[in-house]
KOLZAKE-845438 format. One line per field, with one value per residue (C-alpha): residue number from 1; x, y, z. Coordinates in steps of 0.2 Angstrom, whole numbers, plus 5000, padded with zeros to 4 digits. Example, Ala and Ser with C-alpha at 12.3 -4.5 7.8 and 13.67 -1.06 7.14 Angstrom:
num (1:2)
px (5062:5068)
py (4978:4995)
pz (5039:5036)
END
This chain:
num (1:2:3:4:5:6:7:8:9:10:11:12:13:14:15:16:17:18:19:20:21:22:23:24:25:26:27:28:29:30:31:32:33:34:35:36:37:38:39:40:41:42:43:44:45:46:47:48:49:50:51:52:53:54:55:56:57:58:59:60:61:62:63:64:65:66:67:68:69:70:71:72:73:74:75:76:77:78:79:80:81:82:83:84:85:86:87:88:89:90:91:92:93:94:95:96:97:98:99:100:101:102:103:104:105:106:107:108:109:110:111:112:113:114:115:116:117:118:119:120:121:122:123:124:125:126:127:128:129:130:131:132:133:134:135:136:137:138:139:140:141:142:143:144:145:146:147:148:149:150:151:152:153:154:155:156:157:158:159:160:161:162:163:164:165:166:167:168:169:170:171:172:173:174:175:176:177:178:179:180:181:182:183:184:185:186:187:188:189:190:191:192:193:194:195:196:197:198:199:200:201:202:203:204:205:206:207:208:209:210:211:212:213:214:215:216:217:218:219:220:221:222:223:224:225:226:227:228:229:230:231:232:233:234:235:236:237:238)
px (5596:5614:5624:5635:5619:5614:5631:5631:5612:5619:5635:5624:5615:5627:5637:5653:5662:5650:5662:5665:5663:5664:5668:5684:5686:5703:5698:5694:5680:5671:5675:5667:5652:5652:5654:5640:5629:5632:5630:5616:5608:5611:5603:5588:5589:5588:5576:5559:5553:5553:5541:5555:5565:5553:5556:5548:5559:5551:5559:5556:5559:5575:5574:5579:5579:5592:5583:5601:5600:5585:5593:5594:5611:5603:5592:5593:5583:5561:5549:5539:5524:5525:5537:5522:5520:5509:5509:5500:5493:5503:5509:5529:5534:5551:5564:5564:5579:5594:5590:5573:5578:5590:5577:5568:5582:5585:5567:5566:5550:5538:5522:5510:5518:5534:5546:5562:5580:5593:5610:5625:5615:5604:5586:5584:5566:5559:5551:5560:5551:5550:5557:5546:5534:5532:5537:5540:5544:5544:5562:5572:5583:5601:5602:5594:5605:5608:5621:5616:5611:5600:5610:5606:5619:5623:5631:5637:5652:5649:5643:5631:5623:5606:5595:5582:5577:5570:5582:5576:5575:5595:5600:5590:5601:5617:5612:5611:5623:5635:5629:5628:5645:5653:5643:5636:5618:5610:5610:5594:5584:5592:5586:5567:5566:5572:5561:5545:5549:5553:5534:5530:5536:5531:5513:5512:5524:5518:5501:5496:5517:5523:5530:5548:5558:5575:5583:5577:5585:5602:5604:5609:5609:5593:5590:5571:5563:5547:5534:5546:5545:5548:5566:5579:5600:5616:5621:5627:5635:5643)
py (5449:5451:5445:5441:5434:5423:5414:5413:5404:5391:5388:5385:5372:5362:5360:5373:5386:5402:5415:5433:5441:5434:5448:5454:5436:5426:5411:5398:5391:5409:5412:5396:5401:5419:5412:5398:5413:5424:5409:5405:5423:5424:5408:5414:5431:5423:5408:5420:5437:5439:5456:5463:5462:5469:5487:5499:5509:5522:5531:5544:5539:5548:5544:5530:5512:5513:5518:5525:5524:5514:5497:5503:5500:5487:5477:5459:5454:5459:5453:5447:5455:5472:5484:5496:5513:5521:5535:5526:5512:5498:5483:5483:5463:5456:5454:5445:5434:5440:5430:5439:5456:5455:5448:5465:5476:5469:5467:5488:5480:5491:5484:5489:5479:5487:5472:5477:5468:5470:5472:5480:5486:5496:5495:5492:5494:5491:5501:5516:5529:5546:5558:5559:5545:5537:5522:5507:5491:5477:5472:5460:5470:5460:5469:5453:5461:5479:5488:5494:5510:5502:5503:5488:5476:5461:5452:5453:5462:5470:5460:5472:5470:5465:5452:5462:5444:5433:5432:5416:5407:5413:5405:5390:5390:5391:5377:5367:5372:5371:5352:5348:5354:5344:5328:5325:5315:5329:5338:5329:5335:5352:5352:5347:5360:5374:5366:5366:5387:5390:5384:5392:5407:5407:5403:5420:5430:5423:5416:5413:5407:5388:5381:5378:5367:5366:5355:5370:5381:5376:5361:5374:5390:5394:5410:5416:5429:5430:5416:5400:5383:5366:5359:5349:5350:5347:5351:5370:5366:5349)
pz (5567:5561:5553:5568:5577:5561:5562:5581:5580:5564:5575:5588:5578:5571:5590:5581:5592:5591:5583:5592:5575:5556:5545:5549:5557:5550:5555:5541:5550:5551:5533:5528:5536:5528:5511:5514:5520:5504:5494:5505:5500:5484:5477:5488:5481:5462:5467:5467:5464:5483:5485:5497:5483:5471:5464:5453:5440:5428:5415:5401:5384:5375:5354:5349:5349:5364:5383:5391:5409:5410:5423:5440:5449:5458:5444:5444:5432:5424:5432:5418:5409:5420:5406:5400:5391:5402:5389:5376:5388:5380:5385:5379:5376:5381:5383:5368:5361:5353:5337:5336:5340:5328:5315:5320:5316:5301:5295:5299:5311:5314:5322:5332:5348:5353:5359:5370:5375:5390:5384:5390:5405:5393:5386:5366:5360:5343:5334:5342:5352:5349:5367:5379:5382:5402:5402:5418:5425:5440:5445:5457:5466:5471:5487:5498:5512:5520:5530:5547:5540:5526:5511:5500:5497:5487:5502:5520:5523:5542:5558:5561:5541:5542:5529:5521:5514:5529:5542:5549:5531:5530:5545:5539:5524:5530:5543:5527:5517:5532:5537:5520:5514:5529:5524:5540:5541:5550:5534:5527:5544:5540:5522:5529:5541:5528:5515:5525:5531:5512:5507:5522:5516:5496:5501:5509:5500:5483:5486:5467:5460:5462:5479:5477:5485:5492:5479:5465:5474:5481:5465:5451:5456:5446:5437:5437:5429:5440:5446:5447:5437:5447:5441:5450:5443:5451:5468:5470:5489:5481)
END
């Protein structure tokens, strides 16, 4: 699917006027879908550590407590528990809090478990390595969608784009974000129907992490680091 055909298929559902193309499209009622859609792809993108989406960066170490050139272009955020020195086969913990770093730094730590922050789009580690130790990590990449040549992206910007996140679980959530943005009752159906794909979907892409729901996804705009907590907060698509 397309992005093109993804918006055709949600017009299709909620009874709207199936659009020629979207991006380049002027029409306020196709740009209202494209931005639903990104929205829609976004929140999915942030709502799990969808294995699609996961990524393997490794790096070698410069000296220093700052790692330069550590974040790929595309990091979203750790998945947790997976930063290690395969050098000297140790766990490194993190990313830690502002506060404690800074405690660290201050304290001149030097322990035993190094501990690491993201800041500025760099990695910080304490106590500072020495050049040339292995080190990697897990990562949620942003790019949920692609261009038709695969080149990962952080939203649609071409009708012939493609999801690299599930396509069918996109169209899902722009039906509901559509219906439900519109007020219209139809929107709890469409809310059931992408809820039950959803749990559908985490059970076999994360077999072991908590089921979500709809509500923690698209009432918030939630943030994970990795296997996702149950919560419920305000309506993003208010």
């Amino acid at each position: 699917m397309t992005l093109l055909s993804i918006v055709q298929d949600a017009a299709d559902e909620v009874r709207a006027t199936q659009p020629a193309t979207v991006a380049a499209n002027t029409d306020p009622d196709v740009q209202v879908f494209l931005r639903l859609l990104n929205k829609s792809g976004k929140a999915l993108m942030k709502s799990a550590a969808w294995q699609v989406l996961r990524k393997e960066q490794t790096l070698t170490t410069v000296s220093g407590l700052e790692q330069t050139g550590a974040i790929p272009s595309d990091f979203d955020r750790f998945v947790p528990e997976t930063f290690w020195d395969r050098t000297n086969l140790r766990q490194i913990a993190g990313p830690i809090t502002a506060v404690e770093w800074q405690g660290l730094v201050a304290s001149s730590y030097t322990g035993t478990q190094r501990k690491f922050i993201y800041r500025g789009d760099s990695v910080f580690i304490i106590p500072a390595y020495s050049a040339g130790s292995t080190l990697a990590f897990e990562y949620v990449s942003q790019n949920w969608c692609q261009s038709s040549g695969g080149t990962g992206q952080t939203a649609f910007a071409a009708d012939t784009d493609t999801g690299i996140l599930d396509e069918e679980l996109l169209t899902l959530s722009l039906i509901y974000a559509y219906l439900d943005s519109e007020g219209q009752p139809t929107a709890a159906k469409a809310e059931r129907d992408l809820n039950n794909y959803l749990k559908t979907l985490l059970k076999n892409d994360q077999p072991n992490g908590g089921i979500l729901t709809v509500a923690d996804i698209f009432r918030g705009g939630r943030h994970f680091d990795g296997v996702p907590t149950i919560t419920s907060v305000d309506a993003v698509f208010s």
